[in-house]
N, CA, C and O atoms as a DFTB+ gen file, in Angstrom:
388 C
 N C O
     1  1     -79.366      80.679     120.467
     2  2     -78.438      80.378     119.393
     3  2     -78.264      78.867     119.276
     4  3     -77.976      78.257     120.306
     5  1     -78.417      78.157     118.060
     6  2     -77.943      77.060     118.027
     7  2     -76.514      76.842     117.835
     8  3     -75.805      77.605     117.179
     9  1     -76.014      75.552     118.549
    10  2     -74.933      74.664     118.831
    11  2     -74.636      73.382     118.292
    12  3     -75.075      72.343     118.786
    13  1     -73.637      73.446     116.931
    14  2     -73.602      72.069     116.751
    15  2     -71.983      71.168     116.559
    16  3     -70.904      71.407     116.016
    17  1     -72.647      69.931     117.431
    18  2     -71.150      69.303     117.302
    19  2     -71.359      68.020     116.365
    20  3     -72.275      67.199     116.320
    21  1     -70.067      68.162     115.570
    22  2     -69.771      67.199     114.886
    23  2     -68.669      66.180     115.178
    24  3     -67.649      66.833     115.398
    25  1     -68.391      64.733     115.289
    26  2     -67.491      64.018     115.395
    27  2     -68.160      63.073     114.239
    28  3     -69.244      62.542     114.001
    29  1     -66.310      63.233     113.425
    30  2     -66.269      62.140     112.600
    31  2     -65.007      61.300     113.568
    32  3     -64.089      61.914     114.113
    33  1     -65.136      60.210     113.621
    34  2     -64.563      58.948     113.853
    35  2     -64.347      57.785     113.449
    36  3     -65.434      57.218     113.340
    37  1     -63.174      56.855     113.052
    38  2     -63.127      55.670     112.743
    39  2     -62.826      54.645     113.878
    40  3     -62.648      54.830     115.082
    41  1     -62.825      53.634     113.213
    42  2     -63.347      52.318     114.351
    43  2     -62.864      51.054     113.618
    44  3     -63.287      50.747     112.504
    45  1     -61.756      50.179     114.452
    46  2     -61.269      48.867     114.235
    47  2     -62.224      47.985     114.832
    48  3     -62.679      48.004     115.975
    49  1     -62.527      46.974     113.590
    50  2     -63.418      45.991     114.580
    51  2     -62.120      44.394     113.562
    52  3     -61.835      43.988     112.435
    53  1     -61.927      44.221     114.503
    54  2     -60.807      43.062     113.784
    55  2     -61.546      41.748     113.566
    56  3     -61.250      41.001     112.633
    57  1     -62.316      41.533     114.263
    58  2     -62.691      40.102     114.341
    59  2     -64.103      39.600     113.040
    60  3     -64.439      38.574     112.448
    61  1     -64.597      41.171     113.128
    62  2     -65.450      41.146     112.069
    63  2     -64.884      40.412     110.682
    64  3     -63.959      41.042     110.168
    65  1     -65.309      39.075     109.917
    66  2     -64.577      37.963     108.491
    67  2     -65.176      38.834     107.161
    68  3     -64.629      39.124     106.097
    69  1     -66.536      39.125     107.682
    70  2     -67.187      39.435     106.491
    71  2     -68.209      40.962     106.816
    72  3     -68.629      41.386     107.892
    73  1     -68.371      41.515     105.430
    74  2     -69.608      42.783     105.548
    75  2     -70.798      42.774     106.521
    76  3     -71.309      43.707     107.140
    77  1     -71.086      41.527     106.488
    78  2     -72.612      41.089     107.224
    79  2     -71.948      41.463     108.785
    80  3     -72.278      42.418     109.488
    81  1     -71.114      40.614     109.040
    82  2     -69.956      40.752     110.442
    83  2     -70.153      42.258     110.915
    84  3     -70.849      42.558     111.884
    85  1     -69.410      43.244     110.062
    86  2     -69.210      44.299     110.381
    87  2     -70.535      44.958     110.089
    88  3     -70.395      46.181     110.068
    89  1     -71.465      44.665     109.914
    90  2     -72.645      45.700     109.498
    91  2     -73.320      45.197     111.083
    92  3     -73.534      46.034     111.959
    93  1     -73.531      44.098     111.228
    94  2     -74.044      43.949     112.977
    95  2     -73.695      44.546     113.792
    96  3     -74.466      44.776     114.724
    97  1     -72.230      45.116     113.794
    98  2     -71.499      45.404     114.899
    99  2     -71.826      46.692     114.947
   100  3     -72.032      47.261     116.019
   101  1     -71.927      47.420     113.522
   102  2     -72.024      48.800     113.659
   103  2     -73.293      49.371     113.944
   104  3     -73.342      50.325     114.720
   105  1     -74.259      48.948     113.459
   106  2     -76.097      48.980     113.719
   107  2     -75.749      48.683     115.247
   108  3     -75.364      49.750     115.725
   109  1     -75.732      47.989     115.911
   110  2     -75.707      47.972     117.443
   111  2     -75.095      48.940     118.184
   112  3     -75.532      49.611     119.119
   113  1     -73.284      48.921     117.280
   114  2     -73.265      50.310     118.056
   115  2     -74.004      51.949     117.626
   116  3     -73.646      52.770     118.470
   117  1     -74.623      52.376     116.893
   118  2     -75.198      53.400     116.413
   119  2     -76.700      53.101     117.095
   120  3     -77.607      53.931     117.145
   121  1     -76.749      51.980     117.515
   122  2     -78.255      51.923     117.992
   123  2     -77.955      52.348     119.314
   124  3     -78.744      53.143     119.824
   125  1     -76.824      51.918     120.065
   126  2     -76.569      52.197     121.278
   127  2     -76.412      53.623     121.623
   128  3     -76.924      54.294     122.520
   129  1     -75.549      53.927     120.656
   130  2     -75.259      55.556     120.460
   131  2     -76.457      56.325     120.605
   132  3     -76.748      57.074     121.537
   133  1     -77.338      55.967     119.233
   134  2     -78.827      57.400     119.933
   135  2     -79.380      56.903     120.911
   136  3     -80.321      57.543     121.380
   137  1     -79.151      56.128     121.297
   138  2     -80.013      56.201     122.656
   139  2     -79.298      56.652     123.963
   140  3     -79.705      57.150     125.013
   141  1     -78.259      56.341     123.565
   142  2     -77.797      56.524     125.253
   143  2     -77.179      58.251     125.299
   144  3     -76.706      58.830     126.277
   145  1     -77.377      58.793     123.890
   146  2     -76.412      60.649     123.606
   147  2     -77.368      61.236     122.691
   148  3     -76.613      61.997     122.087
   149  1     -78.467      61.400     122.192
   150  2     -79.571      61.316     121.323
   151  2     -78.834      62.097     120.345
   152  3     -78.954      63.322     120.329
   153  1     -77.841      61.287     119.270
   154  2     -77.273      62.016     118.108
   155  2     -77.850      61.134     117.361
   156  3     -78.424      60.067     117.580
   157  1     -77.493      62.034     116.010
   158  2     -77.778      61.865     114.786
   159  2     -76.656      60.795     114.419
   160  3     -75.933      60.787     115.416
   161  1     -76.222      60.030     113.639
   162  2     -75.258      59.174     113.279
   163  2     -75.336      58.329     112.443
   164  3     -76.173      57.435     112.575
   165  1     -74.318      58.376     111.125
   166  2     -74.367      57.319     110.196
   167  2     -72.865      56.717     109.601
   168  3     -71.899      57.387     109.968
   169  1     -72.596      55.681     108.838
   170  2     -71.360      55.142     108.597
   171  2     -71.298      55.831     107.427
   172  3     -72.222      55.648     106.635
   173  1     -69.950      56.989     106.974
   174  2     -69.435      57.841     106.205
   175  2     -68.623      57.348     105.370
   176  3     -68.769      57.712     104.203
   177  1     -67.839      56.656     105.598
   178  2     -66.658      55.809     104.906
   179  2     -66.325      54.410     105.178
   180  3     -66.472      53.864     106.272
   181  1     -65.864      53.858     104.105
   182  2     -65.105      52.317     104.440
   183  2     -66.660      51.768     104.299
   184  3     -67.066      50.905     105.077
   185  1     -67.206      52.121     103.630
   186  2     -67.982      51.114     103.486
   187  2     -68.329      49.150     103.052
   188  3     -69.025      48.162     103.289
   189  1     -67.215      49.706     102.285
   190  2     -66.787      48.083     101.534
   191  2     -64.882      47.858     102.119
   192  3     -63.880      47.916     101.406
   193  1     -64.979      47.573     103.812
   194  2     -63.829      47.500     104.300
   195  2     -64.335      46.597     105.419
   196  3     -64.991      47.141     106.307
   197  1     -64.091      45.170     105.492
   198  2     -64.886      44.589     106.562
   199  2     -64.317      45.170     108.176
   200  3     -65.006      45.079     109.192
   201  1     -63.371      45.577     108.145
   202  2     -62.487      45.605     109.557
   203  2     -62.379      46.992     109.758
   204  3     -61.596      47.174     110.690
   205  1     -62.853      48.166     109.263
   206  2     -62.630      49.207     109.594
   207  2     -64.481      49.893     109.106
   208  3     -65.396      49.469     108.401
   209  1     -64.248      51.135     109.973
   210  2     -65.439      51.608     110.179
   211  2     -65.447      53.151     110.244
   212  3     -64.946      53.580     111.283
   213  1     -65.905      54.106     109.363
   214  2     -65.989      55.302     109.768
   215  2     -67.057      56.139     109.572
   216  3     -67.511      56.492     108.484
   217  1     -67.455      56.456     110.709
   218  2     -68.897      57.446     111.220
   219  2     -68.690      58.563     111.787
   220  3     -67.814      58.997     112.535
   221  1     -70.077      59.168     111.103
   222  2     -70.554      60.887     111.875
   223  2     -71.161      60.897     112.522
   224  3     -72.242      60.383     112.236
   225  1     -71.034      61.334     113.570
   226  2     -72.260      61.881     114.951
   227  2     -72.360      63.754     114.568
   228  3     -71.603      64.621     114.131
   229  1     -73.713      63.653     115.029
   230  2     -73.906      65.142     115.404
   231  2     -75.253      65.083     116.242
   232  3     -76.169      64.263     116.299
   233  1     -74.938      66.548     117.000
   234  2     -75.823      67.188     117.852
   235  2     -76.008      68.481     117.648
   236  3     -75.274      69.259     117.039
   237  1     -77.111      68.705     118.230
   238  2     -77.176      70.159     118.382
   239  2     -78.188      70.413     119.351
   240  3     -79.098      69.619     119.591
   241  1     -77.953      72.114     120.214
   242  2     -78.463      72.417     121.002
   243  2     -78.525      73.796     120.956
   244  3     -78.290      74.426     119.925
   245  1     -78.958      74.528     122.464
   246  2     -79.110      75.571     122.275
   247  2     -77.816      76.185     123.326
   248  3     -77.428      77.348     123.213
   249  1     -77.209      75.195     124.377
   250  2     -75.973      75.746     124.853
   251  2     -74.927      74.845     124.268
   252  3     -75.194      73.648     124.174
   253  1     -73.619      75.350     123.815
   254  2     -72.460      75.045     123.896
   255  2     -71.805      74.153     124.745
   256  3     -70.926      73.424     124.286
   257  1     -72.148      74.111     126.036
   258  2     -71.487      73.441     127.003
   259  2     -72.286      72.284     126.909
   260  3     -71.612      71.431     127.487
   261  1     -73.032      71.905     126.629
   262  2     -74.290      70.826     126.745
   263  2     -73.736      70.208     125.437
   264  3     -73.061      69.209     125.685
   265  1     -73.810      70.474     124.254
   266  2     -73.210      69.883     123.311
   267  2     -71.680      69.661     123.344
   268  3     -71.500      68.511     122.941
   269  1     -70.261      70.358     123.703
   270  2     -69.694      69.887     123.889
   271  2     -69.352      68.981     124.691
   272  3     -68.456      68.137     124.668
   273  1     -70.175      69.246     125.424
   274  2     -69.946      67.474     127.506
   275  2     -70.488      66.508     126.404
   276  3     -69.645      65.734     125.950
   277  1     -71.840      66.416     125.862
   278  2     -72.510      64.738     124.829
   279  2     -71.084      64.594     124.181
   280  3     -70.393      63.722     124.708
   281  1     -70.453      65.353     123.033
   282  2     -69.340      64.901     122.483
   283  2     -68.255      63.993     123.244
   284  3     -67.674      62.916     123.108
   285  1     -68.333      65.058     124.111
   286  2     -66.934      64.253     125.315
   287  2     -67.064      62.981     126.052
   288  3     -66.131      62.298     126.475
   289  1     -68.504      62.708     126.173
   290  2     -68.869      61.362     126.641
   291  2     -69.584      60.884     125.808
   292  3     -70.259      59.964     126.270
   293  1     -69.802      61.143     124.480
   294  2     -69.941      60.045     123.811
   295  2     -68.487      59.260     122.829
   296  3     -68.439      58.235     122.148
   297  1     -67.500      60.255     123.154
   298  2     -66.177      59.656     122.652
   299  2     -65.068      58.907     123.921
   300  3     -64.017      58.345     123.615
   301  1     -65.468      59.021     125.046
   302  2     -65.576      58.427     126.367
   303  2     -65.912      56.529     126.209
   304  3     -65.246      55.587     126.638
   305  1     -67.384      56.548     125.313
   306  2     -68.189      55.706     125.216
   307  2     -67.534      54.762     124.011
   308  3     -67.994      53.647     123.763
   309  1     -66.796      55.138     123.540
   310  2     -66.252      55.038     121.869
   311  2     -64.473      54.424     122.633
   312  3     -64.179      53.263     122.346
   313  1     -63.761      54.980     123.252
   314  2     -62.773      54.406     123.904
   315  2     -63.358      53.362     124.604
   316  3     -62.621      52.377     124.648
   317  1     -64.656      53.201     125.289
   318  2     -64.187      51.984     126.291
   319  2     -65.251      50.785     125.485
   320  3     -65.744      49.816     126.061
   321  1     -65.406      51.063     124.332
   322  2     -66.400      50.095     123.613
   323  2     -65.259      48.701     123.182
   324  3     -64.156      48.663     122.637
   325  1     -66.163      47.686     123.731
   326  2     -65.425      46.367     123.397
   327  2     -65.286      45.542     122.021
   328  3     -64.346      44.774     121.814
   329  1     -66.201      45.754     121.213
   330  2     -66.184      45.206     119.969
   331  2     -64.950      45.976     118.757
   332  3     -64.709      45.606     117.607
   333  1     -64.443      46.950     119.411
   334  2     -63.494      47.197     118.466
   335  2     -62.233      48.302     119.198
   336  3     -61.886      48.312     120.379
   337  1     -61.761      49.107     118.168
   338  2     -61.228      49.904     118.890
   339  2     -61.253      51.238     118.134
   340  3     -61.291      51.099     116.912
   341  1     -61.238      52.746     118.676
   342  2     -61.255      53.908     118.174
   343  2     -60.009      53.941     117.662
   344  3     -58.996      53.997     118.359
   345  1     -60.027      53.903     116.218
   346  2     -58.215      54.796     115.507
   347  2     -58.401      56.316     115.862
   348  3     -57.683      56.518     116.841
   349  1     -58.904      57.221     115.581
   350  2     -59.018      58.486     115.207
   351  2     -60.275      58.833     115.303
   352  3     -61.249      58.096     115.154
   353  1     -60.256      60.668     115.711
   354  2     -61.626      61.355     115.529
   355  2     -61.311      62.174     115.582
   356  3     -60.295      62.414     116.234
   357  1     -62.197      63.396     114.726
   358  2     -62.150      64.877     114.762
   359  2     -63.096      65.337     115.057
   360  3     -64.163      65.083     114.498
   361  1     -62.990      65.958     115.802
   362  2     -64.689      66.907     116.912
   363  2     -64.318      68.667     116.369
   364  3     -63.398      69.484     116.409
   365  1     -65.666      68.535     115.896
   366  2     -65.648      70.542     115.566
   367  2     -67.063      70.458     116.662
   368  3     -68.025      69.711     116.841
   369  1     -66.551      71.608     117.183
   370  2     -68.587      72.793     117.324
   371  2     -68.182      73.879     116.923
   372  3     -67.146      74.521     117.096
   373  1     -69.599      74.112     116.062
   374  2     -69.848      74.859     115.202
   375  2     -70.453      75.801     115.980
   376  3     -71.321      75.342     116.723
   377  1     -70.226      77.218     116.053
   378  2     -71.007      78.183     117.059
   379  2     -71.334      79.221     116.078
   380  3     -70.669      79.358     115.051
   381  1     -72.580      80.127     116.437
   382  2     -72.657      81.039     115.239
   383  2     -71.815      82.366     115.995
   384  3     -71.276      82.426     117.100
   385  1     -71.920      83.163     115.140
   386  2     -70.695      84.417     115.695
   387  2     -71.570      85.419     116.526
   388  3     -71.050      86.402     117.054
């Protein structure tokens, strides 16, 4: 059976002046992201907001527990990230019945 988790999340980056600012910050972190949790991930909202940031991750697998632990440490990874700070996130897994 496939397993999929979704986290949408936003992200303060304060120091970021300009778009260019905040577009570095976020490509690095999304670059960091598939590599180190092999999700899918792109910036969803706030696009034209230099200081705020909001992205989707997803995974999927074939156990539940395996996709929910990546979620949990990749939002682990998202609290202790230095370039900004996590406001909010909503985590679903999606299980079939």
């Amino acid at each position: 059976m496939l397993h999929i988790g979704v986290l949408q999340f936003s992200l303060e980056i304060p120091y970021a002046e300009t778009l260019k600012d905040k577009r570095n910050v976020v490509k690095a972190l999304k670059d960091r992201l598939r590599r180190s949790f092999n999700v899918s991930i792109a910036e969803t909202e706030d696009l034209d907001v230099c200081t705020q940031a909001t992205l989707g991750a997803v995974v999927a697998g074939s156990d539940a527990a395996h996709v929910n632990s990546t979620m949990d440490h990749l939002l682990n990874a998202l609290h202790e990230w230095r370039d900004g700070t996590l406001l909010d996130h909503q985590l679903e897994i999606i299980s079939p019945r």
